[in-house]
N, C-alpha and C positions, 0 to 999 in steps of 0.2 A: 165088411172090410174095416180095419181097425185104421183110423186117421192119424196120419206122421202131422204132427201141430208146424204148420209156415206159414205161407201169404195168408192165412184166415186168422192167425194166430197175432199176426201182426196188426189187421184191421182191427182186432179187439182190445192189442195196445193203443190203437189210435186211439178209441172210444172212450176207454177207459183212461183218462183223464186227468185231471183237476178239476176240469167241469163237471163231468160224471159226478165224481167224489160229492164235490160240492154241490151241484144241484139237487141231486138225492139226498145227500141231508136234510138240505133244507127244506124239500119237498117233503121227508119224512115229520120233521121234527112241526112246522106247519100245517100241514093239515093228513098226519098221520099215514094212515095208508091206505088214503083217499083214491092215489094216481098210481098205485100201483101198476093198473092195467093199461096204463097209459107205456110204463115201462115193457110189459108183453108184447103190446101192439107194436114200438120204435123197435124191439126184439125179433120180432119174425119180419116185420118188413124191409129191415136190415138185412137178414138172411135172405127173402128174396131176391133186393138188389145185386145183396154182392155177390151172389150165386148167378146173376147174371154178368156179371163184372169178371167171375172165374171162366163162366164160359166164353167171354169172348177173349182173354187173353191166352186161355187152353185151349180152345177147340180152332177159332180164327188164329191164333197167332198175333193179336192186334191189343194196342192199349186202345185207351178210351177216345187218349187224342187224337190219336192216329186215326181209329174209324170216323171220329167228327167230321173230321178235316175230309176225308175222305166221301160220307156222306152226304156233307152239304154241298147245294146246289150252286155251282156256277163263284166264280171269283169273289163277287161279293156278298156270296152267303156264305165262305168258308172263312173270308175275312170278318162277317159278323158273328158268325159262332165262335171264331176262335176269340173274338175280342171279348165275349160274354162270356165265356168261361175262363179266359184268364183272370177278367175283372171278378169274378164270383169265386175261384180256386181263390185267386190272391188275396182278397178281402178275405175270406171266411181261413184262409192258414194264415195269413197275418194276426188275426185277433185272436185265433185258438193259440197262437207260437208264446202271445203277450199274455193270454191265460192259463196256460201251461208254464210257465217258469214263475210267474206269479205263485200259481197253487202249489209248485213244488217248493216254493221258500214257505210256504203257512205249514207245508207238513214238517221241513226242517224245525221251526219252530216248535210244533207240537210234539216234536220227537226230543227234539233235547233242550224244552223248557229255556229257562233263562240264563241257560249254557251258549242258546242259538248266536252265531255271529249274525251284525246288521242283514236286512233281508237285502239289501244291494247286493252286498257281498254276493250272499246264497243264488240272488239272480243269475251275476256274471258266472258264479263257478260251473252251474248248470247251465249255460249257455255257452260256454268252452268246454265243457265235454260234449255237449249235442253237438255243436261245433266240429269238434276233433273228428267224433264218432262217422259225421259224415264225410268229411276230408278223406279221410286214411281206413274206415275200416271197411271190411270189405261185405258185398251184400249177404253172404252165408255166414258171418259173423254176428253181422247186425241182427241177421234171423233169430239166431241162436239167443243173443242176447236180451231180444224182446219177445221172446218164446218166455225163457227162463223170469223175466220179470213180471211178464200175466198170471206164471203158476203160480208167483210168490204173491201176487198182490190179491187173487182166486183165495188163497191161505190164508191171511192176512185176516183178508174179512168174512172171511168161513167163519173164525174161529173167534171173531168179535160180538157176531153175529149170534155162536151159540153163547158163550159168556151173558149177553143183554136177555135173550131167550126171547123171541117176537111170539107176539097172537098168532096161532098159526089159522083164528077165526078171523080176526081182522083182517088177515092176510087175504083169503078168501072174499070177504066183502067186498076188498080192492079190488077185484076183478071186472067187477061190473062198470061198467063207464061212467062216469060222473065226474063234472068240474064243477068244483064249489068254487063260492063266492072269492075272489079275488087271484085264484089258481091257476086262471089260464095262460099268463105268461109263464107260470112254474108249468106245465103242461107242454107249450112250445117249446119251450126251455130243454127238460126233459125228451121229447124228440130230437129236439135238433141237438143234444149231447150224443143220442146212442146212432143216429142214422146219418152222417157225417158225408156230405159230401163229396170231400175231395179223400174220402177212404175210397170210392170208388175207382178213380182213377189208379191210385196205388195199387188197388188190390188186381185189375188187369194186370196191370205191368211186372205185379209179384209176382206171379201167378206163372206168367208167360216164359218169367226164371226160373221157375222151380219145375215147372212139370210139362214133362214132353206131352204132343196132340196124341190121339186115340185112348188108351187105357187110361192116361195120366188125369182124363178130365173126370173121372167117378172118385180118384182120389183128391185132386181139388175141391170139389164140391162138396163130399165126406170133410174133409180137413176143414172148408169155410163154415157149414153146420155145426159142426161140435165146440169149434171155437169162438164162432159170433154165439153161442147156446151160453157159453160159460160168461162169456162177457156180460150179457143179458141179467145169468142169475147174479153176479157180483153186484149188479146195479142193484137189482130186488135187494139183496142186503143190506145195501147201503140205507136204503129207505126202509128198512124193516127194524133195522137196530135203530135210528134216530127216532123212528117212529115207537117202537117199544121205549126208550129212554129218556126220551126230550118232550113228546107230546102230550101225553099227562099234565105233566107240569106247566105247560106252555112257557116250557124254556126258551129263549128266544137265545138264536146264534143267527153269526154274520155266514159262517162259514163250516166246511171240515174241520180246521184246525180247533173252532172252538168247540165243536161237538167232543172235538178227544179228549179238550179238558176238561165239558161240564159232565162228561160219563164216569172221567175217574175218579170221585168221590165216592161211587156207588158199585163201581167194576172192580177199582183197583187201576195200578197204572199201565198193568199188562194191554187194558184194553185202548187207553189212551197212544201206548207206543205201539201198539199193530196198526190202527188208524192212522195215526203222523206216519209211519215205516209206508204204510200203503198208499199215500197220498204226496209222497214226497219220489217212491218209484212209480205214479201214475205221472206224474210231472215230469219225466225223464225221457221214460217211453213216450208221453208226448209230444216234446220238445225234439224229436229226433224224427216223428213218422211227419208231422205235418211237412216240416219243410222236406223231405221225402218227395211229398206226396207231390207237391207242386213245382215241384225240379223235376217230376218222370211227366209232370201233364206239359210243362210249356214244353222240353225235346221233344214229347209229340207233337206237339201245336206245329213245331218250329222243322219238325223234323229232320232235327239234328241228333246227332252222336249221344243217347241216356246212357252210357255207361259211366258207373265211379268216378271218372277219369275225364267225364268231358267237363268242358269248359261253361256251358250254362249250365248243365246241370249243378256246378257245384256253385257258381256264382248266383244262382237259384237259391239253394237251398242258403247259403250262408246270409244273403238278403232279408228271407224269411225270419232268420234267427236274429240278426240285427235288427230290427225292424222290432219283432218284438219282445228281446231286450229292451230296447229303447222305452217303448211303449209302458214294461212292467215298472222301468227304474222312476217314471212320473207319480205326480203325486194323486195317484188314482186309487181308490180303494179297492184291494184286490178281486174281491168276491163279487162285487158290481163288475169288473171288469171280465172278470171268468162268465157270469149271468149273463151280461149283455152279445159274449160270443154264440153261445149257446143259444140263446134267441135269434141271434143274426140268420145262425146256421140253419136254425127250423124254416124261417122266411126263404132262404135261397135254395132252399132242398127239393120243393118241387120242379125249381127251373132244371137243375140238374139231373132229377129222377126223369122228367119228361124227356131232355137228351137220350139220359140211357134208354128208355122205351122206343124211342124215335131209330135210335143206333141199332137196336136190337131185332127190329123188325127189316132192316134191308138183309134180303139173302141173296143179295150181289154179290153183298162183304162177306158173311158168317155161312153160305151155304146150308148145312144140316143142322146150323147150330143155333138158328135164328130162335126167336121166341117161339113156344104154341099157345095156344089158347089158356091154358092152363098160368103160365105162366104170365101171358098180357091180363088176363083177369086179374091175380094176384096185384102185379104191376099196379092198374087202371084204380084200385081201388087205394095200394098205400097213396097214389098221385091226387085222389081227389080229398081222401083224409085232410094229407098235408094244406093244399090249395084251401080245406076250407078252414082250416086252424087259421093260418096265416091271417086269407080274409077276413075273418070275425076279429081278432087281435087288430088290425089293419083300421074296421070299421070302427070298431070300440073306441081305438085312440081318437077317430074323429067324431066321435058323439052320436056315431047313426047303427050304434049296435050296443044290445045290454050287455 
């Protein structure tokens, strides 16, 4: 079956970033292409969540919120889950919304040099069109539109990628598991960029838009594969070109933006504007799915009216984007700020992946569509992966882990 690119399509604009962008470089340009396989591992275990995340908005009928609210036990277990995953959606899309418009003014700048207007400016302009885009345009629109900016940003760093020309031996090394010495927040970091948990929620409730039950779920599922696949390899690039261009040298960057400029002395500046051109539409597409994503979970929660049109949802999403406008126009340095989402998100991604596991196993809700075996193994092991990342990170900070 040949995959139509939508709800899967979309989850890997979520992913795809500013964060992305930038923690792969950085990840590259530091310790080369060490964490490669750390990007494989957030890569298919992404694919397995949100492959469960298609089935239940395809085959159930149901977002994620809705089955929560649904599942949990008695008045004040539905009142506590719903209050932990609003608190975990809201936190983790408020910081990505403030790193997302952030990352999208560092590509403007590395796109058109010392042309760029102030990054304030570039903040607000990009948060009036996310803005707009959610107000007024319509969900097979927005499809279309963050379809068309994945292929171009897929493009973008294809062709930066072949220009630098990566170890395709180093490349290979990276496969094998290892965190070097000082890595492992770039390591959580790098998960919590590609395995995003409030794409989950989205990707239900996409999902549930685009494709009728019976036939419609081997097309979802096809469509979530191919396109969390491509998402996955753009990140490999990301860290394949810093890591071919920057680590040698132990160049040191804050960022994306300055990787674009310390390559063009040696690329040319083709490679410097497909970088800024792709980091400035990862910022966009950002900036438009996050508060999405948390406008379809609270009308679940709330179980109120998710269409375009209703009244939380958009007083949702505009919150989101105000909030982190606000957040980007402080005097915080961009790429701390991008890093520290992306961490946030690896921490909270177990609580949410244990949800979906939890959601996935009642066949009260999902009938034939519940997990198998097959799939809870998958599951049981991205969950204790993450759990122990976290933990070790967690322990370290307090002095009782190397």
């Amino acid at each position: 079956m040949t995959p139509r690119f939508g709800p899967g399509a979309i989850v890997a604009a979520a992913f795809i970033g500013p964060g992305t962008v930038t923690t792969c470089a950085m990840a590259g340009a530091s310790f080369g292409y060490a964490l490669v396989w750390a990007l494989v591992f957030a890569t298919l275990a992404t694919i397995i969540l949100q492959d469960m995340a298609a089935r239940l908005g395809v085959g159930a009928r149901l977002g994620l919120g809705e089955a929560l609210m649904a599942a949990a036990p008695g008045a004040f277990g539905k009142a506590a889950a719903g209050a932990l995953t609003l608190a975990a959606l809201g936190l983790g899309a408020a910081a990505y919304e403030a790193g997302n418009l952030a990352g999208g003014a560092l590509g403007a700048e590395a796109l058109l040099g010392s042309a760029a207007p102030d990054r304030r400016i570039v903040v607000m302009a990009l948060a009036g069109v996310a803005a707009a885009a959610l107000l007024v345009g319509e969900y097979k629109l927005l499809e279309r539109l963050l379809v068309g900016l994945v292929m171009a940003m897929c493009a973008a760093f294809l062709i930066a990628a072949a220009i630098v020309r990566p170890d395709l031996a180093g490349l290979l090394r990276g496969l094998v598991p290892s965190v070097p010495d000082g890595a492992l927040i770039t390591t959580i970091a790098l998960i919590g960029t590609t395995i995003v948990p409030y794409n989950l929620f989205l990707h239900a409730a996409a999902a549930r838009r685009t494709w009728s039950a019976g036939d419609g779920l081997a097309a979802a599922r096809a469509d979530s594969g191919v396109s969390i696949g491509l998402g996955g390899l753009v990140s490999i690039l990301i860290v394949a070109t810093a890591a071919a261009s920057l680590f040698p040298d132990r160049v040191a960057i804050e960022g994306a933006a300055d990787m674009a400029r310390a390559i063009e002395p040696a690329f040319g500046p083709a490679a410097r504007y497909l970088i800024g051109a792709g980091l400035l539409g990862a910022g966009l597409t950002s900036a438009i799915t996050a508060p999405m994503a948390a406008a379809f979970a609270l009308s679940e929660i709330l179980n109120a009216r998710d269409d375009r049109r209703g009244l939380i949802f958009r007083a949702t999403a505009l919150a989101i984007v105000a909030f982190g406008a606000g957040v980007s126009l402080l005097n915080v340095r961009p790429v701390a700020l991008i890093v520290l989402a992306q961490y946030a998100n690896g921490l909270l991604l177990p609580v949410i992946a244990g949800v979906l596991l939890y959601v996935m196993n009642r066949k009260s809700l999902l009938g034939d569509n519940v997990n198998g075996p097959a799939a809870n193994i998958a599951g049981g092991v991205v969950l204790i992966v993450t759990i122990g990342l976290g933990a070790r990170s967690i322990l370290r900070a307090a002095g009782l882990a190397p």
